[in-house]
C-alpha positions as CSV (number, residue, x, y, z in Angstrom):
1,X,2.1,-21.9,18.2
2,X,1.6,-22.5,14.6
3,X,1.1,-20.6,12.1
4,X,0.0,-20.4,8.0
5,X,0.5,-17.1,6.4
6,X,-1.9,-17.3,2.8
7,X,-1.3,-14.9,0.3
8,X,-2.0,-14.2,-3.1
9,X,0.9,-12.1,-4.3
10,X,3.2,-10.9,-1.6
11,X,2.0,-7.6,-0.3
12,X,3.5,-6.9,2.9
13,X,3.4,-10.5,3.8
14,X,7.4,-10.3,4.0
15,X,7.0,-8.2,6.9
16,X,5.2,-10.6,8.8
17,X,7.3,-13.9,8.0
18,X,9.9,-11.9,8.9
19,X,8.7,-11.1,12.1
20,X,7.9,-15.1,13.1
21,X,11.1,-15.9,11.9
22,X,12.8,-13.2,13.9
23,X,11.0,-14.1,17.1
24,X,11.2,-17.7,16.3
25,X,7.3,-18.6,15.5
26,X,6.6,-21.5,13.5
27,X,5.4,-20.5,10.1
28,X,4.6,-21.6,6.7
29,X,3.9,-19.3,3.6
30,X,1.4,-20.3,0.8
31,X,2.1,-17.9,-1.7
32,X,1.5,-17.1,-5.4
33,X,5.2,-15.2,-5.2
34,X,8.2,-17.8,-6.1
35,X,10.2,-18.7,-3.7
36,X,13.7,-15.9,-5.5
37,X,10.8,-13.2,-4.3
38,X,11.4,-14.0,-0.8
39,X,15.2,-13.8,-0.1
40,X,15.4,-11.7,2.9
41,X,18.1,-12.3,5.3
42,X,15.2,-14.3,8.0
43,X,14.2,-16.4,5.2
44,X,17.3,-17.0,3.0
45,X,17.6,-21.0,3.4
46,X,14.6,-21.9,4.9
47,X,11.9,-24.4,3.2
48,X,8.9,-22.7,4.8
49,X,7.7,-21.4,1.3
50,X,5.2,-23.2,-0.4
51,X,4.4,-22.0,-4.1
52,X,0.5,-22.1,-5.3
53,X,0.5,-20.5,-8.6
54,X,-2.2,-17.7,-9.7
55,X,-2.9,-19.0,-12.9
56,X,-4.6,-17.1,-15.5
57,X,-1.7,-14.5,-14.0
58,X,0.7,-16.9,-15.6
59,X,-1.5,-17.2,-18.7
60,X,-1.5,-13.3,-19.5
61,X,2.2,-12.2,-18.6
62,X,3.0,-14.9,-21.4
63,X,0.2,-13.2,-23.6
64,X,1.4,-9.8,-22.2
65,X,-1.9,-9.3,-22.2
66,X,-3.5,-7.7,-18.2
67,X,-6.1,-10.0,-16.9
68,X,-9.6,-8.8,-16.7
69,X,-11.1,-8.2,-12.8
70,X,-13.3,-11.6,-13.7
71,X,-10.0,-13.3,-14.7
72,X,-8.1,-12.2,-11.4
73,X,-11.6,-13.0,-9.2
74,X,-11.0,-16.6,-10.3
75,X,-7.6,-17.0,-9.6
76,X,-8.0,-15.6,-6.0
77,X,-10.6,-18.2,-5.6
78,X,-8.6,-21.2,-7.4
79,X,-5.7,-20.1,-5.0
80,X,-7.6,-20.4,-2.0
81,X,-9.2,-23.9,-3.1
82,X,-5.6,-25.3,-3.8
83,X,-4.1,-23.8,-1.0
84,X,-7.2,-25.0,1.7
85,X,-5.8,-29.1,0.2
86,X,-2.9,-28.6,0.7
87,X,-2.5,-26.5,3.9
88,X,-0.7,-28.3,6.8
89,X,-2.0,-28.0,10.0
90,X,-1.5,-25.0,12.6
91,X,-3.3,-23.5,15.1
92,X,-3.5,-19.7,13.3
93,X,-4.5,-19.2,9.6
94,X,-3.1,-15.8,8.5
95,X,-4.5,-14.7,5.2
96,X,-4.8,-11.8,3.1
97,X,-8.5,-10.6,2.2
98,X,-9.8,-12.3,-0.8
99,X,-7.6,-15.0,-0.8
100,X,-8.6,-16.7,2.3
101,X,-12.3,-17.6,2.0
102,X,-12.3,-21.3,2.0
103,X,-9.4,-22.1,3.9
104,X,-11.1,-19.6,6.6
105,X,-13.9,-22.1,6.7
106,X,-12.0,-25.0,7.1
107,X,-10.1,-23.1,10.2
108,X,-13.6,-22.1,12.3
109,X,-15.0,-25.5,11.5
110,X,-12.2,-27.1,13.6
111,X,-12.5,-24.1,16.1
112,X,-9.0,-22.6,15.1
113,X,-8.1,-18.9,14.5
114,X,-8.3,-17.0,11.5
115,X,-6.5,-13.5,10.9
116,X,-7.7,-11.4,8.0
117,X,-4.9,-8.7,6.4
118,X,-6.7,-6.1,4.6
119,X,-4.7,-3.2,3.3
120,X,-7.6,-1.6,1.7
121,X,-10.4,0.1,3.1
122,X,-14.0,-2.2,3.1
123,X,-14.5,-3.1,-0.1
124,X,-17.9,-1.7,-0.3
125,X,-16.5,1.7,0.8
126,X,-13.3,1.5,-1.6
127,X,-16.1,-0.1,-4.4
128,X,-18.5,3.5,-4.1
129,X,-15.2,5.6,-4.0
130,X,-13.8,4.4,-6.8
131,X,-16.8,4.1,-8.9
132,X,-17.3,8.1,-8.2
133,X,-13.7,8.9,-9.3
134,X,-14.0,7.0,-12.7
135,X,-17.4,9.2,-13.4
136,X,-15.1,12.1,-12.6
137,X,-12.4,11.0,-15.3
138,X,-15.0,10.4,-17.3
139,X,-13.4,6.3,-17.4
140,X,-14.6,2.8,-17.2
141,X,-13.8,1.4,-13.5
142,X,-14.0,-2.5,-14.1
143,X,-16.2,-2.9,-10.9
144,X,-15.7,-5.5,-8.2
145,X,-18.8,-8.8,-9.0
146,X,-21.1,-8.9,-6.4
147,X,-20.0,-12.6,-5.9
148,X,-16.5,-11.5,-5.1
149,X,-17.5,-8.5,-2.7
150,X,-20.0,-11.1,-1.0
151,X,-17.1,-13.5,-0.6
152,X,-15.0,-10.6,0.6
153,X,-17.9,-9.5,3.4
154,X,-18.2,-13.2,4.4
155,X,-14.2,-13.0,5.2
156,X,-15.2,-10.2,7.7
157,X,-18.1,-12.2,9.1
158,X,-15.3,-15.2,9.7
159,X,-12.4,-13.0,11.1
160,X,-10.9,-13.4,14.5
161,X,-8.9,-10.3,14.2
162,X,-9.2,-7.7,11.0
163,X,-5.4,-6.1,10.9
164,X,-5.3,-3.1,8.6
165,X,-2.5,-0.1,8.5
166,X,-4.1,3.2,9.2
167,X,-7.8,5.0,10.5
168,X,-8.2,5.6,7.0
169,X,-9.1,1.7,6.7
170,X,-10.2,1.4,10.5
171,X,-12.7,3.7,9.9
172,X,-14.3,2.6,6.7
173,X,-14.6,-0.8,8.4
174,X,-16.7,0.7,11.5
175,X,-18.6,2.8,9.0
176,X,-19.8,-0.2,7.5
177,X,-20.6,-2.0,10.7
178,X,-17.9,-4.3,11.2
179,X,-17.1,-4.7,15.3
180,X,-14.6,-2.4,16.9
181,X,-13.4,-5.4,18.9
182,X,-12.5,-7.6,15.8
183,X,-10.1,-4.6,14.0
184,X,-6.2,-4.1,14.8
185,X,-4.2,-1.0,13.3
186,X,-0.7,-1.9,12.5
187,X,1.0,0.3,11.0
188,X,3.8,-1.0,8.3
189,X,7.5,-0.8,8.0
190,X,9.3,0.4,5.1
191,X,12.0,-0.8,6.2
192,X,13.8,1.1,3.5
193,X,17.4,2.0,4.5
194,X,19.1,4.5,1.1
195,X,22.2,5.2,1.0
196,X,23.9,8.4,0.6
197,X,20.5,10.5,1.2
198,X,22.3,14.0,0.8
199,X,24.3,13.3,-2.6
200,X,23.1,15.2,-5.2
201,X,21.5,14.1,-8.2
202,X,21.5,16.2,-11.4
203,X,18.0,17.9,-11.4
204,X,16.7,19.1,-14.4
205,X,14.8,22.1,-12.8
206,X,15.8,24.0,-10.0
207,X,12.4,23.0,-8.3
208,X,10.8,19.4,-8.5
209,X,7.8,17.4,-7.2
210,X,7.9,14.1,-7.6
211,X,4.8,11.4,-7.1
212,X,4.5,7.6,-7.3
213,X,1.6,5.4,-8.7
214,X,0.4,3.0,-11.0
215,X,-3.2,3.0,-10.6
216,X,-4.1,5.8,-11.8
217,X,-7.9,5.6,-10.6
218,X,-6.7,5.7,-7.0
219,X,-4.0,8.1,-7.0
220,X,-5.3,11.1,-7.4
221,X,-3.2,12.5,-10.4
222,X,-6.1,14.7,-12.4
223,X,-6.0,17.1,-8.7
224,X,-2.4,17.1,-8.7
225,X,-1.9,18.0,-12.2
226,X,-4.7,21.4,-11.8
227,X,-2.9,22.2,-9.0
228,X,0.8,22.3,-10.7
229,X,-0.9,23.8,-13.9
230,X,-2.2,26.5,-12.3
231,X,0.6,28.1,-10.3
232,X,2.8,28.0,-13.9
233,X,5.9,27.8,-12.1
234,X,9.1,29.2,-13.4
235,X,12.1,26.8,-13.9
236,X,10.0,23.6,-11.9
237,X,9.6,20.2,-12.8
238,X,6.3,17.7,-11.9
239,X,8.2,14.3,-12.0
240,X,4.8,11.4,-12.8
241,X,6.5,8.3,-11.8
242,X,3.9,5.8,-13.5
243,X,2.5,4.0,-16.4
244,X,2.4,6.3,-20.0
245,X,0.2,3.2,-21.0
246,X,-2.0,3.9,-18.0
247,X,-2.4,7.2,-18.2
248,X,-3.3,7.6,-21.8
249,X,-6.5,5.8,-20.7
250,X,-7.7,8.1,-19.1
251,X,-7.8,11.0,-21.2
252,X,-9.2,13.3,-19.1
253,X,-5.7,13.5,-17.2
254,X,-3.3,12.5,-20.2
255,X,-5.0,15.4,-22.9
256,X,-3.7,17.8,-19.9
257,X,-0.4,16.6,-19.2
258,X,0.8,15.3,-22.9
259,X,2.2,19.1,-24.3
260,X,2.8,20.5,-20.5
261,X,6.7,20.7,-20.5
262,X,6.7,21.2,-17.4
263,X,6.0,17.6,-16.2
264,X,7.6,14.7,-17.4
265,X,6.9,11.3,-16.9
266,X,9.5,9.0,-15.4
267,X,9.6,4.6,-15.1
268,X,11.8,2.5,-13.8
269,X,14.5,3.3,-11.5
270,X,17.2,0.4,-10.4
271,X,17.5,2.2,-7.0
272,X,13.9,3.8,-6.0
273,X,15.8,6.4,-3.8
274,X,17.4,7.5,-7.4
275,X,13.8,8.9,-7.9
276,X,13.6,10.6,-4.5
277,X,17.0,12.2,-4.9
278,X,15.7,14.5,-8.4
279,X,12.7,15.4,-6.2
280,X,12.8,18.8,-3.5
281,X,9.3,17.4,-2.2
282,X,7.2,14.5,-2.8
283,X,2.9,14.7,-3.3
284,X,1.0,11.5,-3.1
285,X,-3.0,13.3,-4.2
286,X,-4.5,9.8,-3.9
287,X,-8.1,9.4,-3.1
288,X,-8.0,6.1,-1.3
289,X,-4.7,4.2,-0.3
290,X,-5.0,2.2,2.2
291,X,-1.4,3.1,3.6
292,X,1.1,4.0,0.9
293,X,4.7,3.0,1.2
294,X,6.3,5.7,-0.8
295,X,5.6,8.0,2.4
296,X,8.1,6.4,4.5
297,X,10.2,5.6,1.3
298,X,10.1,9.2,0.8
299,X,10.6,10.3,4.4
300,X,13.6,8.0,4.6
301,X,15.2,10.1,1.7
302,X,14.9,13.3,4.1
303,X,12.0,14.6,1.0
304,X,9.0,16.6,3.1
305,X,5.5,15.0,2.0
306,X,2.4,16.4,1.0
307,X,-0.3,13.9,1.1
308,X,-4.2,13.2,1.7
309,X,-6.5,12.3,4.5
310,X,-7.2,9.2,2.2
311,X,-3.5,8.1,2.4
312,X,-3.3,6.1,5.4
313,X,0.4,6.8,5.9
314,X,-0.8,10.2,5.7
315,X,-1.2,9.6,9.8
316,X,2.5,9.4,10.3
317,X,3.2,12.9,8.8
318,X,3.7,15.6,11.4
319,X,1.5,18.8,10.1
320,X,3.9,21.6,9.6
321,X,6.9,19.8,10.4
322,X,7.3,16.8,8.1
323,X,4.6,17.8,5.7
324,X,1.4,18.7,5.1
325,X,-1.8,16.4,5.4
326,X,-5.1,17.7,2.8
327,X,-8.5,17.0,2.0
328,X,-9.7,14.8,0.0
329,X,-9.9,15.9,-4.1
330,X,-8.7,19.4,-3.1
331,X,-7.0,20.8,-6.1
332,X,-6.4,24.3,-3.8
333,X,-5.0,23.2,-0.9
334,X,-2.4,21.3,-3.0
335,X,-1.5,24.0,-5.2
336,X,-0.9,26.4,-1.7
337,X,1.3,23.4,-0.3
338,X,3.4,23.0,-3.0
339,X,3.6,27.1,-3.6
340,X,4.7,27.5,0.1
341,X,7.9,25.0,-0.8
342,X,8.1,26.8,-4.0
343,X,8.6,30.1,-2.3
344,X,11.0,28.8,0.9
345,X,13.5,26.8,0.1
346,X,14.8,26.7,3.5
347,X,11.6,25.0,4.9
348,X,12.0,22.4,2.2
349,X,15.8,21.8,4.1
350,X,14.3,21.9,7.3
351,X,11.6,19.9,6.7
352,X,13.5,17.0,5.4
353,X,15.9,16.7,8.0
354,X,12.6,16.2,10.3
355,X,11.2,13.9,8.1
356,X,14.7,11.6,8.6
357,X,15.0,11.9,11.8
358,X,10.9,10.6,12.6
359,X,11.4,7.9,10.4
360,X,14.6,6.9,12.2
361,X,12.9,7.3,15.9
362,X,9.9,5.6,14.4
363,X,12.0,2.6,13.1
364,X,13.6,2.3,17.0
365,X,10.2,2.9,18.7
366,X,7.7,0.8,20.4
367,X,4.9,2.2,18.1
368,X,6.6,0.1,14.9
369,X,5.3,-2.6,13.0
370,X,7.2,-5.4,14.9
371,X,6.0,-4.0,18.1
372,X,2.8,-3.9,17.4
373,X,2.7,-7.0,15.5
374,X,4.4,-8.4,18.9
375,X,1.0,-7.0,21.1
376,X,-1.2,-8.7,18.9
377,X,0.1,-12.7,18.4
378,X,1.0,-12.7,22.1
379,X,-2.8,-12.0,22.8
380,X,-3.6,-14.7,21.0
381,X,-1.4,-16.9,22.0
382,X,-3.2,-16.3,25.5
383,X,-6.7,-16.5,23.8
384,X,-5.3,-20.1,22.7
385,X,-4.2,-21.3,26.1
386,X,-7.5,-20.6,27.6
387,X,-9.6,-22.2,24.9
């Protein structure tokens, strides 16, 4: 069997090639990412990458300029043109959602299969969400054209299989119609292995929360932030790992946080666990992430999590025992979640060493991504025999 992996970016695509490399599936990547992005110990030394550049991308990081949403709608679509000439042949085409249109096409007009990789909820359910949360921040959301989320629909329409990480996504695709039979949950791998988990870093408060984000529509920092404000902690520290830039447009968010001394903005970090390490629990408040990586990231650094029903990792928490799980947008329940680490310190111990020890068991399960990865390719491999 024969496969093409197409992806704008990389996402998680490393993941996958990894797997067919591992279990010794022919693949090919077409890929916006060069080639130095993609040095995992599988792929190191092989010539199965095949760069297709993302233009206007290349344009504006000269400029250092960010590309417009029309800008970065056209370079998905000049990706996927380039990439459907110069595709070899195979017998699967796995692409990521908006990149994958035309090169779909060509696939179900020679009666071949097509797997779709969407991360993301639908993209009309993720375009009304975050429509709503920009008129609660009072802030522009450059919208999704109709073009692009009718080229995105069509995707769905042409899909063999639909793989996305969590419910979260799963659902919003039932919600909008799409057939339970089409749509695969995987969930994804960190695969995140720090070192030296218990060393201490120097802490600049004897009580931190740290978060992760750099979209700041999506990740749900204006309920976080009420919720730390109001329970004016004594000697405690909320740790904003994300964009200054970002945030000060949105001023809704950055008018409350710029004289708080009591949160501090953080950026880049050599070694991610570095963060993790300053932090006694980690809060990801987003309203819609379609899995979140920092969970596991977090988990793996022994850190009890606090997260949303809209974080599709949020599924892999155990409530009570590796964190806690919250509605949507609810500034209360965060504030009594991070007041119950607050005011037991033990839990915050205890809690941790159960958030190391799932990741570890989920990492050696038959639940994990290469598992279920595994379930899916060899049913079509057996779909493919009897056509």
């Amino acid at each position: 069997m024969k496969i093409n992996i197409l992806v704008g970016a990389r996402f998680q695509a490393k993941l996958l090639a990894n797997f067919f490399q591992k279990n010794y599936i022919d693949c090919t990547i077409y890929t916006s990412s060069p080639p130095k992005n993609w040095q995992e110990a599988s792929l190191s030394g092989t010539k199965i990458i095949r760069f297709i550049p993302l233009f206007f991308k290349i344009i504006f990081k000269i400029l250092k300029l960010r590309p417009s949403r029309k800008f970065r709608e056209f370079d998905a679509i000049l990706f996927d043109r380039l990439s459907s000439f110069f595709m070899r042949e195979s017998d699967v085409l796995h692409g990521w959602a908006t990149f994958s249109l035309y090169s779909a096409k060509k696939y179900k007009k020679k009666g071949k299969y097509f797997v779709l990789e969407r991360a993301c909820p639908h993209v009309l359910y993720q375009e009304e969400l975050l429509s709503q949360e920009a008129e609660i921040l009072s802030t522009v959301y450059d919208k999704t054209s109709q073009d692009f989320v009718s080229r995105a629909i069509e995707e769905y329409t042409l899909a063999d299989k639909i793989i996305v990480p969590s419910m979260y996504s799963y659902d919003s695709f039932i919600e909008r119609g799409v057939p339970e039979k089409k749509l695969e949950i995987v969930r994804l791998d960190a695969n995140f292995f720090p070192k030296n988990i218990d060393s201490k870093m120097q802490k600049k408060a004897n009580f931190v929360v740290g978060t992760i984000g750099g979209n700041v529509l999506r990740k749900g920092f204006l309920y976080l932030v009420d919720a730390w404000q109001s329970l004016e902690l004594k000697d405690a520290k909320l740790l904003l790992k994300t964009s200054v830039k970002e945030l000060k447009n949105v001023p809704k968010i950055w008018d409350k946080i710029k004289d708080d001394d009591s949160i501090e903005i953080v950026g880049y970090f050599k070694n991610i666990e570095d963060f993790y390490k300053q932090c006694d629990v980690f809060c990801l408040s987003s309203i819609d992430d379609g899995f979140g990586m920092v969970v596991f990231e977090a988990l793996a650094c022994a850190k009890p999590v606090i997260a949303t029903k809209n974080v599709g990792a949020s599924e892999m928490l155990l409530e009570g025992k590796t964190g806690f799980i919250l509605e949507n947008r609810d500034t209360v329940a965060i504030a009594r979640s991070i007041k119950i680490f607050y005011d037991d310190r033990g839990l915050i111990k205890t809690m941790g060493a159960n958030a190391l020890e799932y990741y570890k068991q989920y990492q050696q399960g038959d639940n994990n991504y290469e598992s279920q990865m595994m379930k899916i390719y060899k049913g079509i491999e057996n779909e493919l025999k009897k056509s």
